[in-house]
PyMOL commands that place a pseudoatom at each C-alpha (Angstrom):
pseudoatom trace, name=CA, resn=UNK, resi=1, chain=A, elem=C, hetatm=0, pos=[-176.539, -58.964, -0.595]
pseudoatom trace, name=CA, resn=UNK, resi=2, chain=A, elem=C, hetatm=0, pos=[-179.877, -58.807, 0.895]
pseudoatom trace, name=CA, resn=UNK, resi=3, chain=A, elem=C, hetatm=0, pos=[-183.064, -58.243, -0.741]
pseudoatom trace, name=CA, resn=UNK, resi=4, chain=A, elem=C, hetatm=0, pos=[-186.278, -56.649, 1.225]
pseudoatom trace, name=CA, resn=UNK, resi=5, chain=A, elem=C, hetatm=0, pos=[-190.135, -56.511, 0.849]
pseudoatom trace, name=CA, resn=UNK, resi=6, chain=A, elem=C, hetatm=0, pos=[-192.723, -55.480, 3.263]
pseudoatom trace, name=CA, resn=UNK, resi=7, chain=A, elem=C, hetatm=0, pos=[-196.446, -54.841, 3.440]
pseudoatom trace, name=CA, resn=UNK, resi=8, chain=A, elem=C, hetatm=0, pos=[-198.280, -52.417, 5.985]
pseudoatom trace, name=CA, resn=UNK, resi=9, chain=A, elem=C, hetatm=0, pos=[-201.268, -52.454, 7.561]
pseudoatom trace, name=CA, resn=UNK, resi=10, chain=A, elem=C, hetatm=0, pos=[-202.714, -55.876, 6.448]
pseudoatom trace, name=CA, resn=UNK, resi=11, chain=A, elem=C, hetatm=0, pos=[-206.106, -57.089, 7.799]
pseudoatom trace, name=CA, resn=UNK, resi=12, chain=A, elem=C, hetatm=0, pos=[-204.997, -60.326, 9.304]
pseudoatom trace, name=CA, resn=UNK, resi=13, chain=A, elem=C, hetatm=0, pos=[-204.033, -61.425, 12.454]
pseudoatom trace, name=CA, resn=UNK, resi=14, chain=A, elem=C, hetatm=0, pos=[-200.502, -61.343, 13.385]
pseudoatom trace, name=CA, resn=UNK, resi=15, chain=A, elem=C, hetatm=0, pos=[-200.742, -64.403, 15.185]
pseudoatom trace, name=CA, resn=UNK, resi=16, chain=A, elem=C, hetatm=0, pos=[-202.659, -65.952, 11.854]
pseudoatom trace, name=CA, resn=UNK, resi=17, chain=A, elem=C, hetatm=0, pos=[-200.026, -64.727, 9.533]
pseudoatom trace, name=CA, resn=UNK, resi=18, chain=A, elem=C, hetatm=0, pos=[-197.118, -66.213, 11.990]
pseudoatom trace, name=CA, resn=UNK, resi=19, chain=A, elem=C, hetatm=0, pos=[-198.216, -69.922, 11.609]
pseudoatom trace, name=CA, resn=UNK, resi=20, chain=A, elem=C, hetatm=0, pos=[-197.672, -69.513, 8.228]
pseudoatom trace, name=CA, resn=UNK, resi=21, chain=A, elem=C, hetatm=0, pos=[-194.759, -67.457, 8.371]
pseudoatom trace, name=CA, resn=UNK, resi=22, chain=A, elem=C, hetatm=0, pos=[-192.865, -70.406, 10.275]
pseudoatom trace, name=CA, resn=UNK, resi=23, chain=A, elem=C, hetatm=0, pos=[-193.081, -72.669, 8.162]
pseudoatom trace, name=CA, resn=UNK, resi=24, chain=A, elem=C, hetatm=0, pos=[-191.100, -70.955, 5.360]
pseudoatom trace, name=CA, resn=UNK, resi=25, chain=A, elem=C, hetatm=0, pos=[-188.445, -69.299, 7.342]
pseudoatom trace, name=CA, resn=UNK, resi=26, chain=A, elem=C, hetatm=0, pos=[-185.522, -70.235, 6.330]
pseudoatom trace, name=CA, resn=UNK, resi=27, chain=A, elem=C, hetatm=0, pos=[-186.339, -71.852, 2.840]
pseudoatom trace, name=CA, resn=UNK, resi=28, chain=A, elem=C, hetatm=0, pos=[-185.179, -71.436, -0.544]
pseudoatom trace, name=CA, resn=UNK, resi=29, chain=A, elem=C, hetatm=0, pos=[-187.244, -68.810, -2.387]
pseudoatom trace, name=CA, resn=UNK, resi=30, chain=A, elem=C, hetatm=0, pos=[-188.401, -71.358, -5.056]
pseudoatom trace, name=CA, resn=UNK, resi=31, chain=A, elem=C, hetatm=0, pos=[-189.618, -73.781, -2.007]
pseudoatom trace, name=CA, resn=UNK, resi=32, chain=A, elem=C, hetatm=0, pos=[-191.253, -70.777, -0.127]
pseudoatom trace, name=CA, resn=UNK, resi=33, chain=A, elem=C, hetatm=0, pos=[-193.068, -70.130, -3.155]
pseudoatom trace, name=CA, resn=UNK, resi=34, chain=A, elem=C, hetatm=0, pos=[-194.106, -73.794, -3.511]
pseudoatom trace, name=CA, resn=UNK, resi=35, chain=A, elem=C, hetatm=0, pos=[-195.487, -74.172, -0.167]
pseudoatom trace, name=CA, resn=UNK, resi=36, chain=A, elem=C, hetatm=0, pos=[-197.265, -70.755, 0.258]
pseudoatom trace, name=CA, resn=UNK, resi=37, chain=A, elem=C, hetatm=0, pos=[-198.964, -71.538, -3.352]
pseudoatom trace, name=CA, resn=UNK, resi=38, chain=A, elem=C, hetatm=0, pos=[-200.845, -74.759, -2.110]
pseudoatom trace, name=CA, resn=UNK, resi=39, chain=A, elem=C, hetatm=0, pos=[-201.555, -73.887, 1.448]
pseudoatom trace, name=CA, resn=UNK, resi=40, chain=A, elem=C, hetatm=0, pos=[-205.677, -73.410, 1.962]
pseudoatom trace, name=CA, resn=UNK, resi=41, chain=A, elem=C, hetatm=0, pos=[-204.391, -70.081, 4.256]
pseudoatom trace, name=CA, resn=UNK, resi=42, chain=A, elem=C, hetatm=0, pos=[-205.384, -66.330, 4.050]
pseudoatom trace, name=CA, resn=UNK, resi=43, chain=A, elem=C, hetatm=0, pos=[-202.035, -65.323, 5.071]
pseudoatom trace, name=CA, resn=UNK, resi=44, chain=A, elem=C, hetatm=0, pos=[-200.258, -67.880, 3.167]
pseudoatom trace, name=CA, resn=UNK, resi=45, chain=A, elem=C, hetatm=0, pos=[-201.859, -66.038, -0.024]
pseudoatom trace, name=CA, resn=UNK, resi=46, chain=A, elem=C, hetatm=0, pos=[-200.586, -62.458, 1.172]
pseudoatom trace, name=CA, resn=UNK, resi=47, chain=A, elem=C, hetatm=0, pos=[-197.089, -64.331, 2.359]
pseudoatom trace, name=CA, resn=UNK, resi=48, chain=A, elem=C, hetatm=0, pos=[-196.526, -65.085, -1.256]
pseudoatom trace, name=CA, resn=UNK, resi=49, chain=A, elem=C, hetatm=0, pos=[-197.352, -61.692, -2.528]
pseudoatom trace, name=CA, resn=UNK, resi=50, chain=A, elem=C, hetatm=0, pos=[-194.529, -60.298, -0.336]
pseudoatom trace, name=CA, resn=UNK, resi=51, chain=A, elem=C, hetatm=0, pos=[-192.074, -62.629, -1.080]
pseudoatom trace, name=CA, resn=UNK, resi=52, chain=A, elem=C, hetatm=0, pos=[-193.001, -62.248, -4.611]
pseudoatom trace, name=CA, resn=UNK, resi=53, chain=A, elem=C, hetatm=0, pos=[-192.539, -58.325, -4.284]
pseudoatom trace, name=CA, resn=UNK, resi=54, chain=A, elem=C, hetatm=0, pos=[-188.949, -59.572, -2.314]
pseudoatom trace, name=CA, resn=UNK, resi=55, chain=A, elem=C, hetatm=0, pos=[-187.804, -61.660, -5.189]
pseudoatom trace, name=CA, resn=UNK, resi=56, chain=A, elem=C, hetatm=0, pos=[-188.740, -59.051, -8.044]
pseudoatom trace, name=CA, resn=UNK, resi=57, chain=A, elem=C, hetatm=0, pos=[-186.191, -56.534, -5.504]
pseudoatom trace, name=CA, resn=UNK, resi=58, chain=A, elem=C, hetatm=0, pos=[-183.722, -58.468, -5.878]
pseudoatom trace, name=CA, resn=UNK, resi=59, chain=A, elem=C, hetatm=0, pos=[-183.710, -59.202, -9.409]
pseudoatom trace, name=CA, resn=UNK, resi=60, chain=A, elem=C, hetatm=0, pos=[-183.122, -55.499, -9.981]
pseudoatom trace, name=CA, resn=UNK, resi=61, chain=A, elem=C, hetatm=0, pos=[-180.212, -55.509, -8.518]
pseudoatom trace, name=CA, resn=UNK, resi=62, chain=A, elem=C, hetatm=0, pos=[-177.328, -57.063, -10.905]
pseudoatom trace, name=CA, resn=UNK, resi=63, chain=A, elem=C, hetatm=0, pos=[-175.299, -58.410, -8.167]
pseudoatom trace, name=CA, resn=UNK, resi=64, chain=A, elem=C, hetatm=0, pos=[-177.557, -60.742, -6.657]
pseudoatom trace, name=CA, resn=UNK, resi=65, chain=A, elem=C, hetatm=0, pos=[-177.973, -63.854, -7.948]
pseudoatom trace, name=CA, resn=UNK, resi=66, chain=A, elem=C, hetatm=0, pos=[-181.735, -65.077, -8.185]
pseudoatom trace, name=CA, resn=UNK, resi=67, chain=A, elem=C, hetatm=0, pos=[-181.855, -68.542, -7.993]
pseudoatom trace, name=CA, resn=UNK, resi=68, chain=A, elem=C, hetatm=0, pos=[-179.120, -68.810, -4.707]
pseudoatom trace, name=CA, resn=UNK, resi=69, chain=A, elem=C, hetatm=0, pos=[-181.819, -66.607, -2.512]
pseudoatom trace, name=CA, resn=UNK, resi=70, chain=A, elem=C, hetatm=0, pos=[-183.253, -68.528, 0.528]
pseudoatom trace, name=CA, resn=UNK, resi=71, chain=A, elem=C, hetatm=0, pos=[-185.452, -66.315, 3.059]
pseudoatom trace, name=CA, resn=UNK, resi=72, chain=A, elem=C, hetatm=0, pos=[-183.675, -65.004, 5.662]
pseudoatom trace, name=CA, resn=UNK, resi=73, chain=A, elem=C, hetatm=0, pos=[-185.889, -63.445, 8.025]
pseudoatom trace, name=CA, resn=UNK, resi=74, chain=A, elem=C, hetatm=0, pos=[-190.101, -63.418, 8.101]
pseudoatom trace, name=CA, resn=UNK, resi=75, chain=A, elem=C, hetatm=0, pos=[-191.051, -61.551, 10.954]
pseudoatom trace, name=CA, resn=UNK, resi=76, chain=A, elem=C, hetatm=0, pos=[-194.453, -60.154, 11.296]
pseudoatom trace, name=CA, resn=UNK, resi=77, chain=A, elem=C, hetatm=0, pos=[-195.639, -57.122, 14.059]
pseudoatom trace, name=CA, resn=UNK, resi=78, chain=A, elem=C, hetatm=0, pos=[-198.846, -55.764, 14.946]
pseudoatom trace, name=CA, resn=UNK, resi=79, chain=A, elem=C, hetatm=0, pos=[-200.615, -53.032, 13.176]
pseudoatom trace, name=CA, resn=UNK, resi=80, chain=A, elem=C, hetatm=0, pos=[-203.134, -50.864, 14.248]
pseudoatom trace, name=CA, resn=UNK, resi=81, chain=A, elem=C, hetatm=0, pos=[-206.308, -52.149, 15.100]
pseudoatom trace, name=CA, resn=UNK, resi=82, chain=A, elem=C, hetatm=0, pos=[-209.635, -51.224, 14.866]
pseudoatom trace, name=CA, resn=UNK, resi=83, chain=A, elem=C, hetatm=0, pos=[-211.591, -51.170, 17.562]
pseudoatom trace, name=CA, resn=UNK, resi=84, chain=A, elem=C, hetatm=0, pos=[-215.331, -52.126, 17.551]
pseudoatom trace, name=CA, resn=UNK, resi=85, chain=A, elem=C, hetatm=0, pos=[-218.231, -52.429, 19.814]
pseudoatom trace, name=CA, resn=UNK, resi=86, chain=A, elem=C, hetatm=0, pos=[-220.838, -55.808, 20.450]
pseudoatom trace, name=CA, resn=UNK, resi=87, chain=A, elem=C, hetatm=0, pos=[-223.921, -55.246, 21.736]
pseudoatom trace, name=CA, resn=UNK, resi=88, chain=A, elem=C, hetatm=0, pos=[-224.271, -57.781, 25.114]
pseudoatom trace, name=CA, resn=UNK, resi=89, chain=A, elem=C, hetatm=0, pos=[-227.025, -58.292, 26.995]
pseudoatom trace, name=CA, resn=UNK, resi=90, chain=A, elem=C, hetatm=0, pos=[-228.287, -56.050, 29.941]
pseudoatom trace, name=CA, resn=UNK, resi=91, chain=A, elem=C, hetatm=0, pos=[-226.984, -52.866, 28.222]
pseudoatom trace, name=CA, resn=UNK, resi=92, chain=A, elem=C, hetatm=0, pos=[-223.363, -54.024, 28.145]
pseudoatom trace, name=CA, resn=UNK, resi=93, chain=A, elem=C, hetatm=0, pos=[-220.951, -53.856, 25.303]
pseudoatom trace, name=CA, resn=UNK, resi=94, chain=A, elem=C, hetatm=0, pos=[-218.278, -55.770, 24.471]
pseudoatom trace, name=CA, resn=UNK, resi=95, chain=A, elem=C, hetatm=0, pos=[-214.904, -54.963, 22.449]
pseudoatom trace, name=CA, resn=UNK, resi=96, chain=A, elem=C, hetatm=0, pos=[-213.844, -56.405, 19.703]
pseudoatom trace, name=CA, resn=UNK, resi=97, chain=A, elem=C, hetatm=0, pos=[-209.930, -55.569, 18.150]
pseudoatom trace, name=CA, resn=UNK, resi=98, chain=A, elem=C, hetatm=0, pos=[-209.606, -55.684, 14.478]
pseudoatom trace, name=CA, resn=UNK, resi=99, chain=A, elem=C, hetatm=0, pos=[-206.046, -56.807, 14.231]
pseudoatom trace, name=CA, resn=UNK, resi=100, chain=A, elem=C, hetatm=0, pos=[-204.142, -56.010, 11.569]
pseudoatom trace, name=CA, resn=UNK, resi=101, chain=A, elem=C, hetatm=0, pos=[-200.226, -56.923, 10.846]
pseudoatom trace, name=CA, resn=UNK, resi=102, chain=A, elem=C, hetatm=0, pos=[-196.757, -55.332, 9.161]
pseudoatom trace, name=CA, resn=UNK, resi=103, chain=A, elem=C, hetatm=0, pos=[-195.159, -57.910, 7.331]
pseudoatom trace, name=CA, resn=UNK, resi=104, chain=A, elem=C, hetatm=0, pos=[-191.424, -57.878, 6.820]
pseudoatom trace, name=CA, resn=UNK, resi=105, chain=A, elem=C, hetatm=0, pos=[-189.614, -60.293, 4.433]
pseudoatom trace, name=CA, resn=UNK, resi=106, chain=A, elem=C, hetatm=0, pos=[-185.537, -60.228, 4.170]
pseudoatom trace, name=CA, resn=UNK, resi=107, chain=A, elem=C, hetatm=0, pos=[-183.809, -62.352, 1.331]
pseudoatom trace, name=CA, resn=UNK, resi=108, chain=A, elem=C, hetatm=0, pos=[-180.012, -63.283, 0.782]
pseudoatom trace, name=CA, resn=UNK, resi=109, chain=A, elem=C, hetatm=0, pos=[-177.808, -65.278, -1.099]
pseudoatom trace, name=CA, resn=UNK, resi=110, chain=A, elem=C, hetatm=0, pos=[-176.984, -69.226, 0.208]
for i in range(1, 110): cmd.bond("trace and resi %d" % i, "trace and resi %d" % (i + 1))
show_as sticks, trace
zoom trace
């Protein structure tokens, strides 16, 4: 049985929130948790909310066992981004994309 969490529209980087999503792929829940708790990362903060949100799925389901749940899949896609303007010199402007990310974490039983 598989338990699912995601978040929308989060104001990080997808390619920020992937470093940290690597390194958990493929953990036990209670070792996820451990490492995204004492990593000095923005995304490793919002990484634990989701698999928090994951975990608290699957507990409301009676047929899953909690403690056998290892993470599954992490993937993380681009959001929408917003798209801003810097002033450059000579009259010029210069883009700048406001990335943001969907975040997508799958649990199951070992």
């Amino acid at each position: 049985m598989e338990a699912k969490a995601r978040a929308r529209q989060i104001r990080i980087s997808p390619q920020k929130a992937r470093l940290v999503a690597d390194l958990v792929r493929g953990k036990s829940v209670e070792s996820a948790l451990n490492t995204l708790r004492f990593m000095p990362k923005k995304g490793a903060r919002i990484l634990r909310k989701v698999l928090e949100s994951a975990l608290a799925n699957a507990s409301q389901n009676e047929a899953i066992d909690v403690d056998t749940l290892y993470v599954k899949t992490i993937f993380i896609d681009g959001g929408p981004m917003l798209k801003r303007i810097m002033p450059r010199a000579q009259g010029r402007a210069s883009r700048i994309l406001k990335r943001s990310s969907h975040i997508t974490v799958v649990l199951d039983e070992q």
